[in-house]
C-alpha positions, 0 to 999 in steps of 0.5 A: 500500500503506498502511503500519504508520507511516501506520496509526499516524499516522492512530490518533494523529490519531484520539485527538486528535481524540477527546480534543479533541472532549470539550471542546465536548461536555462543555462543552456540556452543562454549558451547556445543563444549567446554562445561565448558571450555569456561568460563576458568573454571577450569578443572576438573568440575563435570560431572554434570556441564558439562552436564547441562552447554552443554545442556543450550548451546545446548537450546541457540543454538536452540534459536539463531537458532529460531530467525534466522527462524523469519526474513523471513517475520518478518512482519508476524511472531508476534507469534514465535517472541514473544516466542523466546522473552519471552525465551530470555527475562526469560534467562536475568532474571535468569541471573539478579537473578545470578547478585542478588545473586552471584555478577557482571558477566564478561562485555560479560554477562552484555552485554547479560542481557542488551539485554535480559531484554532491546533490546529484548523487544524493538525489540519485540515492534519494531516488532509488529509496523511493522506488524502492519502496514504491515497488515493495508497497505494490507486491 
């Protein structure tokens, strides 16, 4: 029997995950719209740097936009959660190697590592206690 606490417990996660999704989305777009521009770049940059930086953007979007596709029955979509996980999850460790090597980034981008090294994870165990527990009340 799934319970009134559960159900809450789930929309909670649900609105997280939304709230949390808006980031890649928005960003997203800035980034394909306004290309390099967006991080007060100087203009001109390389073409080069504007096509690979409006393409990662592009790929934050489609990412943004996959775990916008996870909230309707969270309780039953592990497999593309934890995909979008793992892509967010390898995003913040390339930009933890940028931290390692090319120095501290502005707080927004701080911000963003700590979610995706530490917030999605737990997001990701968060997710799979409530599916859990979703399926042992249906048996």
């Amino acid at each position: 029997m799934i319970t009134q606490r559960l159900q809450q417990e789930k929309r909670v996660l649900q609105a997280l995950v939304g709230l949390a999704a808006a980031t890649p989305v928005l960003v997203g777009i800035e980034g394909v719209v306004g290309g390099p521009s967006f991080l007060d770049v100087a203009a001109p940059w390389p073409i080069d740097l504007d096509s690979h930086f409006r393409f990662y953007s592009a790929i934050f979007l489609a990412i943004g936009i996959g775990w916008y596709s996870t909230i309707p029955g969270i309780e039953t979509r592990s497999s593309a959660f934890r995909m979008l996980a793992m892509l967010t999850f390898a995003g913040g460790l390339g930009r933890f190697l940028s931290l390692l090597t090319a120095g501290y980034p502005s707080s927004g981008h701080l911000l963003g590592l700590g979610m995706e090294l530490v917030g999605v994870p737990l997001l990701v165990l968060w997710q799979a206690r409530i599916a859990r527990k979703f399926a042992a009340s249906l048996a």
